[in-house]
C-alpha positions as CSV (number, residue, x, y, z in Angstrom):
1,X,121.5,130.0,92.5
2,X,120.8,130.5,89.1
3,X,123.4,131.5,86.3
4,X,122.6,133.8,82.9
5,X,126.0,133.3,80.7
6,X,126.6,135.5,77.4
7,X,129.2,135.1,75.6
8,X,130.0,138.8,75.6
9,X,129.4,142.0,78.0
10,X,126.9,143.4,75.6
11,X,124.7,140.4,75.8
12,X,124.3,140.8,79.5
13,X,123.7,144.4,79.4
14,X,120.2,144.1,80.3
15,X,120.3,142.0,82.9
16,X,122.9,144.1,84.8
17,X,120.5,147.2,84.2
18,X,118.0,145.4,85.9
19,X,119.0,142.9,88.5
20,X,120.0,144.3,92.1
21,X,124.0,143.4,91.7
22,X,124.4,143.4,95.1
23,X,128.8,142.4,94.7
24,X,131.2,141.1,91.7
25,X,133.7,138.7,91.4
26,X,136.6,138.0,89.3
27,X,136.3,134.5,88.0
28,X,139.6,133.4,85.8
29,X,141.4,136.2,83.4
30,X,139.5,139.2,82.7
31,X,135.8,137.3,83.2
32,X,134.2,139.1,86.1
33,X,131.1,137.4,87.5
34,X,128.2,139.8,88.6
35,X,126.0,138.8,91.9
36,X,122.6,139.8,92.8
37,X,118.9,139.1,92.9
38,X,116.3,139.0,89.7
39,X,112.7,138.9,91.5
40,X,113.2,135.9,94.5
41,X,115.9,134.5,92.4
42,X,119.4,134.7,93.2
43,X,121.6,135.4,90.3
44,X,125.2,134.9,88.8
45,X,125.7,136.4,85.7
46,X,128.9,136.8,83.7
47,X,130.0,137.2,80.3
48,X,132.2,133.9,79.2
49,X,133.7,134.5,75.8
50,X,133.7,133.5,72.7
51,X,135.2,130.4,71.2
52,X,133.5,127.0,72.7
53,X,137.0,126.0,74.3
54,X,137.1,129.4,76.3
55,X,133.3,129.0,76.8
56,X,133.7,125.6,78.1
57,X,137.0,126.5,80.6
58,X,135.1,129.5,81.6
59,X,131.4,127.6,82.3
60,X,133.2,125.5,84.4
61,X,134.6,127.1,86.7
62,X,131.7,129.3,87.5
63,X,130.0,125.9,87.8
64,X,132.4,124.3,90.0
65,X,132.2,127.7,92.2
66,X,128.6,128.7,92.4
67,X,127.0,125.2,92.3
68,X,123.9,126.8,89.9
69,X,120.7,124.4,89.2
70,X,120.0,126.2,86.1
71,X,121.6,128.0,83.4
72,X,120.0,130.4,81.1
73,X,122.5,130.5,77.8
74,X,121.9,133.7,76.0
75,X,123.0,135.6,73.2
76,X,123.3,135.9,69.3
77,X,123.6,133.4,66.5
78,X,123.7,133.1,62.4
79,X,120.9,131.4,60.7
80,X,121.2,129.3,57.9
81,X,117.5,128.4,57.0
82,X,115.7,130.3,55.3
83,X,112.7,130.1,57.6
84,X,115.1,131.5,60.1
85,X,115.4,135.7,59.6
86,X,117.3,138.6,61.4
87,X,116.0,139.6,64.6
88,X,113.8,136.7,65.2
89,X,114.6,134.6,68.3
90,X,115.5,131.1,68.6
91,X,115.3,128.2,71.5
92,X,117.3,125.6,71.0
93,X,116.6,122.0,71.9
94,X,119.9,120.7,71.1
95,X,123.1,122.3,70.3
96,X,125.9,120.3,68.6
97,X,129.4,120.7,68.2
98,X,131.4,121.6,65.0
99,X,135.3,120.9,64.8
100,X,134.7,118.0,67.1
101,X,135.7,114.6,65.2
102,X,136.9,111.3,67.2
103,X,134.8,108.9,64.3
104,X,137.6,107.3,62.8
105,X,139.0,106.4,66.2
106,X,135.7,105.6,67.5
107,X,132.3,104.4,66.9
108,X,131.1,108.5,67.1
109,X,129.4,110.6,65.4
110,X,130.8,113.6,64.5
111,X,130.6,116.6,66.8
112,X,130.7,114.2,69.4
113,X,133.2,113.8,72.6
114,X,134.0,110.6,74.4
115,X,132.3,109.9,77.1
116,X,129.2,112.2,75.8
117,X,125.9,111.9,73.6
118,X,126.1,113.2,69.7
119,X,124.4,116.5,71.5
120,X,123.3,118.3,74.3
121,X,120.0,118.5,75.0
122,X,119.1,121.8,77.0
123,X,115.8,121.8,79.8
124,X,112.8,121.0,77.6
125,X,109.9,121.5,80.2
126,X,111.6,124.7,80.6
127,X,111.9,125.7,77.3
128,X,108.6,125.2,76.4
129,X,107.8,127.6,79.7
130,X,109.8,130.0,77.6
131,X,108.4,129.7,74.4
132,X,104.9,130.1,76.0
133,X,106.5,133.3,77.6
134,X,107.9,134.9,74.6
135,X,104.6,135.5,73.2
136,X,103.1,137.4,75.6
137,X,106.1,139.3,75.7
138,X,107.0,140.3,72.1
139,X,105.6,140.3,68.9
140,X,109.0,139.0,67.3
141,X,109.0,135.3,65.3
142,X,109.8,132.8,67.6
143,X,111.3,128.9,66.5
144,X,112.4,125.6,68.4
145,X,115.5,123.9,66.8
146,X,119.1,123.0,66.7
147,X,122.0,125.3,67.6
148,X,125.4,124.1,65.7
149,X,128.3,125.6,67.8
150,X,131.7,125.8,66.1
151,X,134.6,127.9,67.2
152,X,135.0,129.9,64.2
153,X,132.9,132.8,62.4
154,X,131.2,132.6,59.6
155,X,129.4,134.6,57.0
156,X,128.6,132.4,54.0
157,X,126.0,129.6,53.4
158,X,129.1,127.7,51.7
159,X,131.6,127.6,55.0
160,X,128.3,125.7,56.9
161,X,127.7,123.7,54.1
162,X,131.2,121.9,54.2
163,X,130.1,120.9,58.0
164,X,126.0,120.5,57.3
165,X,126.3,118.3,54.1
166,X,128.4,115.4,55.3
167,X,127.4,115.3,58.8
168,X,124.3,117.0,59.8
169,X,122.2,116.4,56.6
170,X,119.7,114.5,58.4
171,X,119.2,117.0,60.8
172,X,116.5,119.4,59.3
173,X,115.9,121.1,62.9
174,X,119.5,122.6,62.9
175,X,118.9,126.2,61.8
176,X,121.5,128.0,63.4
177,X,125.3,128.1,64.4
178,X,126.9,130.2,67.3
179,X,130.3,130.6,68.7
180,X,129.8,129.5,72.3
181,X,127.0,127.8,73.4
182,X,129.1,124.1,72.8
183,X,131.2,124.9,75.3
184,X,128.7,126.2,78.3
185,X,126.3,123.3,77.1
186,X,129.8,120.8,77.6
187,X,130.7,122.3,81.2
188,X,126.8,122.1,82.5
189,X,126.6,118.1,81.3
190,X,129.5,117.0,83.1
191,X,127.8,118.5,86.1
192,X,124.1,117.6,85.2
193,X,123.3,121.4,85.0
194,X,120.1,121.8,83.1
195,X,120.6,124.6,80.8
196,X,117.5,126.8,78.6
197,X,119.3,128.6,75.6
198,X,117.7,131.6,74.1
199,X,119.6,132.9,71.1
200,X,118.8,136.3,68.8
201,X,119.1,135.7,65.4
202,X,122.0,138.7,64.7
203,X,122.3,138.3,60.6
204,X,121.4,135.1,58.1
205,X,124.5,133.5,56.7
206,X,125.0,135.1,53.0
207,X,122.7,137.9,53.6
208,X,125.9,140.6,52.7
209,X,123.4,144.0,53.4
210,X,123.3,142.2,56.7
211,X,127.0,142.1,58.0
212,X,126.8,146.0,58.5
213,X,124.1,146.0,61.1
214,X,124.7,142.3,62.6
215,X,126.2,143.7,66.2
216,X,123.2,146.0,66.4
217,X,120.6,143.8,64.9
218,X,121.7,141.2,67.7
219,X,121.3,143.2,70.8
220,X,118.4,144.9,69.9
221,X,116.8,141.6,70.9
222,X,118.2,141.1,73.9
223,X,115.7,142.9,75.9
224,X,113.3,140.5,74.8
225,X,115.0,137.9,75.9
226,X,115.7,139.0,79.0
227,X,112.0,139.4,79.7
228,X,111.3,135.7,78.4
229,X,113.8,134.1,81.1
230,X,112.6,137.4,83.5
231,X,109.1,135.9,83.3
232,X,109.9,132.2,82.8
233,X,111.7,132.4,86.3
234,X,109.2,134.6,88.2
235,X,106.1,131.9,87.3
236,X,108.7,128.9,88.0
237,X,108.7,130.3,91.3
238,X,109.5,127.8,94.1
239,X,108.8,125.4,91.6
240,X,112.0,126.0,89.7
């Protein structure tokens, strides 16, 4: 079984408008977990939250239930490189955590847990599948990079730049922050899930024309996502 995980009902919309949901479930508190059938592939979808502790709870009880192989993490995110616009889509090699600091208790970095690497690494073979994918299925800007994941919201350059500056200057590949993907990304490594996230870019951080058209900015690239992992699991095949 394979799971697709938004963080929110609209980014799943497409998916339940085209995958055969064949039952639901109702997985912990309000989360309801759809069931069906995208090409050969058996699917559980769901929508976990927001927040990368309620993503993480959430993640891993769907894991521990459904026993997936694969997760596809999808959704939006805020860019905060320039190179990085509205509406373009980004896979993200590594996500990292924000809010996360054990360092002067032990030798860690920041953003990372005990028992865990400085970052979570998603499905790289499969990641470059999509990549290779979106192209042929849209004509929007696609980048690799680093996803930061921090349980709060932001909507100016400065509030990242308190986090980016003393911890992450190094790290010129991080070019976007979300609200979630920590969490699922957490839940999947204790479980050796390999995960591909797929992230819409729904507004650049200080762009203030862009906060009253983020929500719809966002989604409207969610179709093309859904036919990059659509595709990326129908050539997989067997394979998968």
């Amino acid at each position: 079984m394979i799971a697709i995980l938004g963080q929110t009902q609209d980014d799943i919309l497409y998916f339940t408008a085209k995958m055969r949901i064949e039952r639901t479930e109702d997985v912990i508190g309000k989360v309801k977990a759809y069931f069906g059938h995208l090409f050969a592939d058996e699917v559980v979808l769901a929508a976990v939250g927001e927040g990368n502790e309620t993503t993480a709870m959430v993640s891993a009880v769907l894991i521990d239930r459904y026993d997936p192989y694969l997760i596809f993490n999808i959704g939006t995110c805020a860019s905060f490189q320039r190179e990085l616009r509205q509406g373009d889509i980004l896979i993200a090699d590594r996500v990292y955590l924000s809010g996360v600091d054990f360092s002067k208790e032990y030798p860690l970095s920041y953003g990372q847990l005990p028992g865990e690497s400085p970052f979570f690494v998603g499905d790289l073979r499969l990641s470059d599948k999509a990549e290779r994918e979106s192209y042929l299925v849209s004509s929007r800007y696609i980048q690799r990079g680093y996803l930061l994941s921090a349980s709060s919201f932001f909507t100016e350059k400065e509030e990242i730049d308190i986090i980016l500056r003393p911890h992450f200057l190094a790290q010129e590949a991080l070019k976007a922050y979300d609200s979630g993907s920590g969490g699922i990304l957490l839940s999947a490594s204790q479980k050796k899930v390999p995960v591909v996230s797929i992230k819409s870019v729904a507004y650049e951080l200080g762009n203030l024309e862009q906060r009253l058209n983020f929500r719809r900015k966002g989604l409207e690239a969610m179709p093309t996502i859904g036919k990059i992992v659509s595709r990326t699991l129908l050539d997989q095949g067997e394979n998968l």
